[in-house]
C-alpha positions as CSV (number, residue, x, y, z in Angstrom):
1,X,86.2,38.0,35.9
2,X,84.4,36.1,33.3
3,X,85.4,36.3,29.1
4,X,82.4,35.3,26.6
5,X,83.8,34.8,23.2
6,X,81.4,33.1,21.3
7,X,77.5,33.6,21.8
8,X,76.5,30.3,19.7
9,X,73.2,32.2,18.6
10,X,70.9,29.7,16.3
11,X,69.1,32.5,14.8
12,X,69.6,33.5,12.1
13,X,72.2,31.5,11.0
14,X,72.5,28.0,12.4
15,X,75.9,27.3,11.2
16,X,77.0,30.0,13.1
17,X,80.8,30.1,15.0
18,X,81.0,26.5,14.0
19,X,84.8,25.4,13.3
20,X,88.0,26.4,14.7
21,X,87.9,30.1,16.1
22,X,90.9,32.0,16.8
23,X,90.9,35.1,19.6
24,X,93.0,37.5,20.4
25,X,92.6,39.5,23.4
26,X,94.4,41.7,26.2
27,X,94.2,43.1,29.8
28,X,95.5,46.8,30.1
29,X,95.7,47.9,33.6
30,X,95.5,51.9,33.9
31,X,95.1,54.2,36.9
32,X,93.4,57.0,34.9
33,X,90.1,57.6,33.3
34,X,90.0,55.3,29.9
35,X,89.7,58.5,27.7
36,X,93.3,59.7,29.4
37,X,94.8,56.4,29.8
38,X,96.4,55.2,26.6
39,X,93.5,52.5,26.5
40,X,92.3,53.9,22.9
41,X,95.5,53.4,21.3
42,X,96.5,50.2,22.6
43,X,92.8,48.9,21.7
44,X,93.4,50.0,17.6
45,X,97.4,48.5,17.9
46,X,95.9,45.0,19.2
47,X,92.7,45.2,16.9
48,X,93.8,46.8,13.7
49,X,97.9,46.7,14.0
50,X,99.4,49.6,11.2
51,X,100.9,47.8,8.3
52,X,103.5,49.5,6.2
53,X,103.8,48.0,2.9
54,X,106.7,49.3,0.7
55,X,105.8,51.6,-1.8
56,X,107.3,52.1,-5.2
57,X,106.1,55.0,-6.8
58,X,104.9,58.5,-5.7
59,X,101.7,58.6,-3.1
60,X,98.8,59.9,-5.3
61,X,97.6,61.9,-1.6
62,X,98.7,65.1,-0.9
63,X,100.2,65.5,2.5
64,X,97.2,66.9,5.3
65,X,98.8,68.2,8.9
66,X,97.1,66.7,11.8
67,X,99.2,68.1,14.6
68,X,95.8,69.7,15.6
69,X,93.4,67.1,15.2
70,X,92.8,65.5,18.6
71,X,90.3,62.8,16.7
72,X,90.9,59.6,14.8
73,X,91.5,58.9,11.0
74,X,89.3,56.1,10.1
75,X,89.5,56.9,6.1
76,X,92.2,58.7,3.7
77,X,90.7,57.5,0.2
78,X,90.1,59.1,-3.4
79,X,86.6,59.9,-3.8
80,X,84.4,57.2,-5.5
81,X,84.6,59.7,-9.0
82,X,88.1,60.0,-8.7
83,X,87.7,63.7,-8.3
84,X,88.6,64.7,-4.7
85,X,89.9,63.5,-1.3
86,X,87.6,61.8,1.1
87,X,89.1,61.9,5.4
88,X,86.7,60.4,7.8
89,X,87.5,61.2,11.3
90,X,85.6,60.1,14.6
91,X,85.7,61.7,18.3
92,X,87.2,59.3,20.3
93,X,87.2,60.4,24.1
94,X,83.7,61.3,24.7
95,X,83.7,65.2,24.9
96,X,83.1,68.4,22.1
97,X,86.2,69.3,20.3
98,X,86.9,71.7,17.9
99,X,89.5,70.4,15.5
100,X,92.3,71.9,12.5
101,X,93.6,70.0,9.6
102,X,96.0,71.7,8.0
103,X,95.1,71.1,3.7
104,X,98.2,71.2,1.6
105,X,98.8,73.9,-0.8
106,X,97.2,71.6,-3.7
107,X,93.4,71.8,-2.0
108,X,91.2,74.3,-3.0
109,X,87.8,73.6,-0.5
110,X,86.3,71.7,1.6
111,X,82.9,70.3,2.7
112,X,81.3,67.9,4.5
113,X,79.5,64.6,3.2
114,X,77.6,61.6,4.2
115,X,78.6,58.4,4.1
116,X,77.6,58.4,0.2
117,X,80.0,61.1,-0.3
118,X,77.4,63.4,-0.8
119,X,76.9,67.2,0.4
120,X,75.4,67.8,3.7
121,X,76.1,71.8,3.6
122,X,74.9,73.7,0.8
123,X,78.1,75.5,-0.3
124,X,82.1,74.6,-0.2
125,X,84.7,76.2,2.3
126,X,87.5,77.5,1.6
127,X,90.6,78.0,2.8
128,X,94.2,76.7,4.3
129,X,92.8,74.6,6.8
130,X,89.3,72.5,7.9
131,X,87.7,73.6,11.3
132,X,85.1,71.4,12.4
133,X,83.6,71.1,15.9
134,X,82.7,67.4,16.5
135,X,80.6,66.6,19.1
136,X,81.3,63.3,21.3
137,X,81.6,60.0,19.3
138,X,80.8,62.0,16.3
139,X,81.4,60.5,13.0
140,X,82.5,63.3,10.0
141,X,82.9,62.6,6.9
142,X,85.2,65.5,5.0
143,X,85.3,65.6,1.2
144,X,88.5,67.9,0.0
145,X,88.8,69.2,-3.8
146,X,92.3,69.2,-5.2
């Protein structure tokens, strides 16, 4: 087994990895495919740990069920104007999906956006609840009017 942390490129910065570096890094032994093993999860709790931070006053999102949703959350954000709810999900196993988020009560459409938070579709959906079939590794970007 061989680990290569640092690639010590010269090109195109020559200062590059220079200075103390710190690692962190983990074996997980499964019996299972990666996509049923728990591999996934373990690589986001090691790599991007959840921090809870106390919160004083009332959360400005309204509550979305995901019970359905069999993809990952990269983004819950207020648009850039302010004006809706962004979610950016991403297919993590490698296969087509179709998946449901539930919108709270408060939601009045949905539609889906680039990366610029602008419209890909040419008219909103509406409705209790987002349906989206996402393809494998699929990036979606959802913006959500409230």
């Amino acid at each position: 087994m061989r680990l290569s942390l640092l690639k010590s490129a010269e090109y195109p910065d020559y200062t590059a990895e220079q200075g103390e570096q710190e690692f962190i890094y983990a074996l997980f032994v499964h019996t299972e495919p990666w996509y049923e093993s728990r591999l996934i999860k373990e690589a986001w709790d090691l790599n991007d740990p959840l921090i809870a931070l106390p919160v004083s006053v009332r959360s400005p999102f309204p509550v979305f069920d995901f019970s359905e949703c069999d993809a990952f959350l990269d983004v819950l954000k207020k648009s850039e104007d302010g004006e809706d709810v962004i979610l950016r999900l991403h297919e993590k196993k490698g296969g087509k999906r179709l998946i449901k988020i539930g919108l709270p009560s408060v939601c009045t459409a949905w539609i889906v956006v680039d990366l610029l938070e602008e419209p890909m579709e040419a008219s909103w959906h509406e409705g209790s609840m987002i349906e989206y079939c996402l393809h494998p590794f699929e990036v979606v970007t959802f913006r959500v009017r409230w």
